[in-house]
C-alpha positions in Angstrom: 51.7 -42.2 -12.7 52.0 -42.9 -9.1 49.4 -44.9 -7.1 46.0 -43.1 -6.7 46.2 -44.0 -2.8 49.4 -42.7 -2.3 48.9 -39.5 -0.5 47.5 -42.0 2.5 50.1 -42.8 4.8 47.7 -44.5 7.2 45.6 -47.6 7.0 42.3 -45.4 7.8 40.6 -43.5 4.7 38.2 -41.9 7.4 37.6 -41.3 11.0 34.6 -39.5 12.6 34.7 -39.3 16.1 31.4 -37.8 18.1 30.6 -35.8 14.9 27.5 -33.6 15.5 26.2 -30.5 13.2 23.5 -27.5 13.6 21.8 -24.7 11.7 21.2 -23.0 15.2 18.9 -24.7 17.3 18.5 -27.5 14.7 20.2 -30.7 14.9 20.8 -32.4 11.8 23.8 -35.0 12.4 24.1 -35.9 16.2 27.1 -38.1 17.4 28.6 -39.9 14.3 31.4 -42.1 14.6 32.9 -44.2 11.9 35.9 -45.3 10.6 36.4 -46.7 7.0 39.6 -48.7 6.0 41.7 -47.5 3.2 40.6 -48.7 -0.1 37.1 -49.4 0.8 33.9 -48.0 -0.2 31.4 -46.9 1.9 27.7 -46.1 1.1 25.6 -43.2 3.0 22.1 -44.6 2.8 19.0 -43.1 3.8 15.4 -41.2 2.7 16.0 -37.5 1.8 16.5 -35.4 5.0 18.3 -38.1 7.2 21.8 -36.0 7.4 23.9 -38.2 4.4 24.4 -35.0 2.1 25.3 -32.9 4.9 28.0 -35.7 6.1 29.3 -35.7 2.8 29.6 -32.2 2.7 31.8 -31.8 6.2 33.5 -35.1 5.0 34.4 -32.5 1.6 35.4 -29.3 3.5 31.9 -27.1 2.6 30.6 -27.4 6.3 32.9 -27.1 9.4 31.4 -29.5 12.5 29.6 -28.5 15.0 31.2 -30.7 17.8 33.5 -33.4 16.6 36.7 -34.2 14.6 37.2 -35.3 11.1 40.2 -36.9 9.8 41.1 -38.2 6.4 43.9 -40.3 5.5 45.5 -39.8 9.3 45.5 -35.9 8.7 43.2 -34.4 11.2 41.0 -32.0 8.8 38.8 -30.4 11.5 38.2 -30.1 14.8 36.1 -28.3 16.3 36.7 -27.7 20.0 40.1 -26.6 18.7 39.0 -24.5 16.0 40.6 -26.4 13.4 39.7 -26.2 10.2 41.2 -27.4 6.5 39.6 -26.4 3.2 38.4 -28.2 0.6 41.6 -27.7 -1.5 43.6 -29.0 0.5 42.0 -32.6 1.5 43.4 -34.3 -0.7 40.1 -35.1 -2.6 38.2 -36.4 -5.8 34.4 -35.5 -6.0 31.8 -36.8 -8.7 28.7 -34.7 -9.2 24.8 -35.9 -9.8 24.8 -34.7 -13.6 29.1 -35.7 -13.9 29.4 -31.6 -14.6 31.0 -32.1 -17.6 32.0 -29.1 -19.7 30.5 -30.1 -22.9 33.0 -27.6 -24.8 36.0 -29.1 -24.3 37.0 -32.9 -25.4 37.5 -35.9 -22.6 40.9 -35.1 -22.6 40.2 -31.4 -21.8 37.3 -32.2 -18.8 40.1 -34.7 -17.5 43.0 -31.9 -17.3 41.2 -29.1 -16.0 41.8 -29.3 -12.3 45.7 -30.3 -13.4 45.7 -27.1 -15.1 44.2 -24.8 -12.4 46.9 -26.2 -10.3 49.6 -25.1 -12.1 51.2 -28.3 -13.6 53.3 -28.0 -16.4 51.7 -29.3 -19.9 54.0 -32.5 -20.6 53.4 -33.5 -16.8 49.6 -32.7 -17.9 49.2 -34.8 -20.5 51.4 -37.8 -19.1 48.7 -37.9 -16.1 45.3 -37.3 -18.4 46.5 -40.2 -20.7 47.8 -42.9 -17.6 44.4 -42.1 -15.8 42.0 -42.3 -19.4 43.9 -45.7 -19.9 43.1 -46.9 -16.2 39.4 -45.8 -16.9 39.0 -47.7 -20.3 39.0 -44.2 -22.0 41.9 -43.5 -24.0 40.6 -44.1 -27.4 38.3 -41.8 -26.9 40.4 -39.0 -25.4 39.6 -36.2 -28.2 35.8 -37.3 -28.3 33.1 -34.8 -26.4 31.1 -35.5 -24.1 28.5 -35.4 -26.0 29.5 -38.2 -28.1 29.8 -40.8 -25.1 27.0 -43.1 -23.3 25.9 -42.6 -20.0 28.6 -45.1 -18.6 31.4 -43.0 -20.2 30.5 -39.9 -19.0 30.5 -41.4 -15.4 33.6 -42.6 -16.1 35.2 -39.3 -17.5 34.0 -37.8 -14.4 36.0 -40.2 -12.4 39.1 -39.9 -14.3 38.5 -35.9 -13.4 38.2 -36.9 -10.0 41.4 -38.7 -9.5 43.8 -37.6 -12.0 45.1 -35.3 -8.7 45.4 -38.4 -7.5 43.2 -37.8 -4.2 43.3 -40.2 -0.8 39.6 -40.2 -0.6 36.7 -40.0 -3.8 33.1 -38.4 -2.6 30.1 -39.8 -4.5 26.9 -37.3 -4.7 24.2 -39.6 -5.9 25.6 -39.4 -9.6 23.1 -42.2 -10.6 19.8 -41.2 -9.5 18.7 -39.0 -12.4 18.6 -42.2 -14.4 16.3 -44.5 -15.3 16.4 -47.6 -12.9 17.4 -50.2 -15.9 20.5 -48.1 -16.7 21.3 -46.8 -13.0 21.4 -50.9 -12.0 24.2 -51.5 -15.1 26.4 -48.2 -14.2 26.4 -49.0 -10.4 27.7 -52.6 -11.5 30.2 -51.2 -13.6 31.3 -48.6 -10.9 31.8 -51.2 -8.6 34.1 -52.7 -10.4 36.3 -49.9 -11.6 36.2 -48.9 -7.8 37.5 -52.0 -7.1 40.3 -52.1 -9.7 41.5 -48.1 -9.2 41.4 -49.5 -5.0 40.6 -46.2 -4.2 39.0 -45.2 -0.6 35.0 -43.6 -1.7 32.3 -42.3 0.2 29.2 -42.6 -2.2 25.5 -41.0 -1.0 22.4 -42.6 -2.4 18.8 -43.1 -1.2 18.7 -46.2 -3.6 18.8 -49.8 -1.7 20.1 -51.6 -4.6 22.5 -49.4 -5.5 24.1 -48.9 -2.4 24.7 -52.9 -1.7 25.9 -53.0 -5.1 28.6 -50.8 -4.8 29.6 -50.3 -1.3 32.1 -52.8 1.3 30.3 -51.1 3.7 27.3 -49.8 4.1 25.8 -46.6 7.1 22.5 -46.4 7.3 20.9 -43.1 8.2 17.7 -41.7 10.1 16.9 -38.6 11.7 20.8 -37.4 11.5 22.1 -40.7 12.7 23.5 -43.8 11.9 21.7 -46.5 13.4 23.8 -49.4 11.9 27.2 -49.8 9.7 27.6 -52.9 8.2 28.7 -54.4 5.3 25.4 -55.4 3.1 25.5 -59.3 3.8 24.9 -58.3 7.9 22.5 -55.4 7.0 20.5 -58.4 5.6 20.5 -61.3 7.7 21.3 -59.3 11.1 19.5 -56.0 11.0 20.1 -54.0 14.0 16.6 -52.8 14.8 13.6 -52.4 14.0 13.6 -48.9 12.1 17.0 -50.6 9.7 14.4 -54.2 9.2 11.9 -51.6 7.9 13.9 -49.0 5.9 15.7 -51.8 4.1 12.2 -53.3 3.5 13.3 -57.1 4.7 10.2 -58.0 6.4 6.7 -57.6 7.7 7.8 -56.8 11.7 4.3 -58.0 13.6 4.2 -57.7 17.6 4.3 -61.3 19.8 3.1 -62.3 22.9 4.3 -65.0 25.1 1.2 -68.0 26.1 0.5 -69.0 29.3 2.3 -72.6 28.0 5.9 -70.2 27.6 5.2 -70.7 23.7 4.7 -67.3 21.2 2.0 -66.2 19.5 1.9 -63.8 16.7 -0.3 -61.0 17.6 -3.3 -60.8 15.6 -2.4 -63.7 13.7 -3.7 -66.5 14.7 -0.1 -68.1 14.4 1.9 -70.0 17.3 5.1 -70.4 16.8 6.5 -73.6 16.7 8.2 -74.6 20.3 11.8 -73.7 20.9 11.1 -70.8 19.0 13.3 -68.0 21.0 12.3 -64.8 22.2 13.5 -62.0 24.5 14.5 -63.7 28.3 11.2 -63.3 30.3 9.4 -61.0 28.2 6.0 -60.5 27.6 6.0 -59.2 24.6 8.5 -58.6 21.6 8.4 -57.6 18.3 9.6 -60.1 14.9 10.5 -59.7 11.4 9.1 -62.6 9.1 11.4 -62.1 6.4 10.1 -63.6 3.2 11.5 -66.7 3.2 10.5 -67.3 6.9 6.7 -67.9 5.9 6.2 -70.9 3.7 2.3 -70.6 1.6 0.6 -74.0 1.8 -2.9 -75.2 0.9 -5.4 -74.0 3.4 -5.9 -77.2 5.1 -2.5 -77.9 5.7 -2.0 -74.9 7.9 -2.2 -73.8 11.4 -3.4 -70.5 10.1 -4.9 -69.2 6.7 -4.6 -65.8 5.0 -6.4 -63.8 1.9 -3.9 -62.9 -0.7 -4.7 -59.2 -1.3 -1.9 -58.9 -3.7 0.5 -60.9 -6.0 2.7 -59.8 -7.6 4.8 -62.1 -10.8 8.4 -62.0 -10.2 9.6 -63.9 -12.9 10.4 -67.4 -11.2 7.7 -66.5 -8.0 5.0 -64.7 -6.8 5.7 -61.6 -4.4 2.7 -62.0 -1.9 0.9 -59.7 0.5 -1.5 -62.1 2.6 -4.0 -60.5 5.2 -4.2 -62.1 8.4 -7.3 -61.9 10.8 -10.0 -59.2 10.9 -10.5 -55.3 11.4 -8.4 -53.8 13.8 -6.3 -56.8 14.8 -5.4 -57.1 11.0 -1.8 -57.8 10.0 -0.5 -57.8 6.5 2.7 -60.3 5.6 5.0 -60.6 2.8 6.2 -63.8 1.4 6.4 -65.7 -2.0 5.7 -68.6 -3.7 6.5 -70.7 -6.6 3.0 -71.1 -7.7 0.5 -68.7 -9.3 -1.8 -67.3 -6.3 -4.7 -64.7 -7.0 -6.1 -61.7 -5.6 -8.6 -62.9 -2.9 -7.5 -66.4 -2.9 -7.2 -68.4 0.9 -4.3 -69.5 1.5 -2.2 -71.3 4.5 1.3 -69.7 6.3 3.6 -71.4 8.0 6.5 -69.7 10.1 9.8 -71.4 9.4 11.2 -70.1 13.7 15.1 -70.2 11.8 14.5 -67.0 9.7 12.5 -65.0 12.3 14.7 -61.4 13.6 13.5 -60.9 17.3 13.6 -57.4 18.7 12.3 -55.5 21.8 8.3 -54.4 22.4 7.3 -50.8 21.7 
């Protein structure tokens, strides 16, 4: 069998350049560009409605651009000042569905060959390719098995083996996890992580889950509102959101407004908290806004505190304690996330201190 990548000539999987679509007056992806290298995965993450289904669907040929091109593998697959437009069967491409679409008449062998059959191929060049890519998939043993007969984590993987037994450039991922149940979507995604890795095939892979998406993906687009507002691989998602809206989506923080004292030092609006000096904020600004990751708030005894909270919840994580503390009163109220290594209660006073290393500063509203 020849290499799953092979019908890439280019070192790019995918390149989007000012990609924009509309259902008539309504904007739904507005001025995408990305480029993904060859052999890398990248994740479309967002809340339902932000645009990743319908970028997956121009990426696969079922939508033609509003303004933009698309090219896949170095071949330019639409355009669409110049009215150029390639269909689906001729992309070069693997897709894996939500439910795997498995035809649960016909044996793993039979799901696998079905697209090598509607293209014409000849039945010994058939079965040569069903039984190289069942062996790359861990699923050769169980080639005259039904669907039926298989776990959750074989059927993904006979639907994989459908997708690139045509040996595509580029695999398309439609959340094929997220009618699970979390325990078993977190094992499959680790286990299609891996296979993606060993196959080195070039994937585009829509979910709405967090987890999932760092899990599998080298890179990751976040999506709001029809854009991306950062692409990044997951370790700089984490430690170096972009803005605000990405610090919040990816849920890596309470983000409180600041405001600069007459002495040049910070305070935490609302809060009660100064920030320790040579903490550094926007270049003669007022005001700014900062994430407090978790780990940027240490929980001390009340007394040996600058400022004290109420626990409102906790939250037993095993080794720690996932806290919300309640800073200050009524309307000037702020809520924090941290956690801590000892068992806190509901209503319980406790003391924060801001560690000014893992604070993420970002404009004022």
């Amino acid at each position: 069998m020849s290499g799953i990548t092979g019908q890439f000539a280019g070192t790019a999987a995918i390149e989007l350049r000012a990609l924009a679509f509309s259902y008539g007056e309504t904007a739904i992806l507005r001025n995408i560009g990305l480029d993904l290298e060859r052999g890398r995965t990248l994740a479309l993450l967002g809340p339902s409605g932000c645009g990743k289904t319908t970028l997956l669907r121009l990426l696969a040929g079922l939508l033609a651009p509003t303004i933009g091109t698309i090219s896949i593998g170095g071949r330019l697959m639409a355009d669409a000042n110049a009215r150029l437009f390639v269909p689906p069967e001729r992309r070069g491409l693997g897709m894996v569905f939500q439910d795997y679409a498995l035809w649960p008449h016909m044996s793993v062998a039979g799901n696998v060959a079905f697209p090598l059959e509607m293209a014409g191929l000849g039945r010994a060049e058939i079965e040569h390719r069903v039984m190289a890519v069942l062996d790359r998939v861990g699923l050769a043993p169980l080639a005259a098995r039904g669907p039926g007969d298989l776990s959750g984590g074989q059927q993904q993987r006979v639907a994989i083996a459908r997708a690139i037994v045509g040996e595509p450039g580029l695999l398309l991922f439609d959340e094929p996890l997220s009618n699970l149940d979390r325990e078993l979507r977190e094992a499959l995604a680790v286990d299609l992580a891996a296979l993606l890795s060993d196959l080195g095939v070039s994937a585009v892979y829509v979910t709405h889950d967090q987890g999932e998406a760092f899990t599998i993906a080298d890179q990751v687009a976040v999506m709001r509102g029809g854009a991306i507002i950062q692409c990044a691989e997951p370790q700089t998602l984490v430690s170096a959101p972009a803005s605000v809206e990405v610090a919040e989506f990816l849920k890596l923080g309470t983000v409180v407004e600041a405001e600069r004292q007459a002495d040049g030092a910070w305070q935490l609006c609302g809060t009660g908290i100064h920030l320790a000096p040579g903490s550094e904020g926007p270049a003669a600004a007022a005001r700014a806004r900062i994430m407090l990751g978790r780990k940027a708030i240490d929980v001390l005894a009340p007394e040996a505190a600058d400022a004290n909270g109420q626990v409102v919840r906790a939250l037993f994580r095993g080794d720690s304690y996932a806290l919300s503390v309640a800073l200050g009163e009524g309307a000037a109220r702020v809520v924090v996330e941290t956690v801590s290594g000892l068992r806190r209660t509901v209503g319980e006073k406790v003391g924060l201190a801001i560690e000014p290393g893992g604070l993420r500063w970002f404009p004022a509203n």
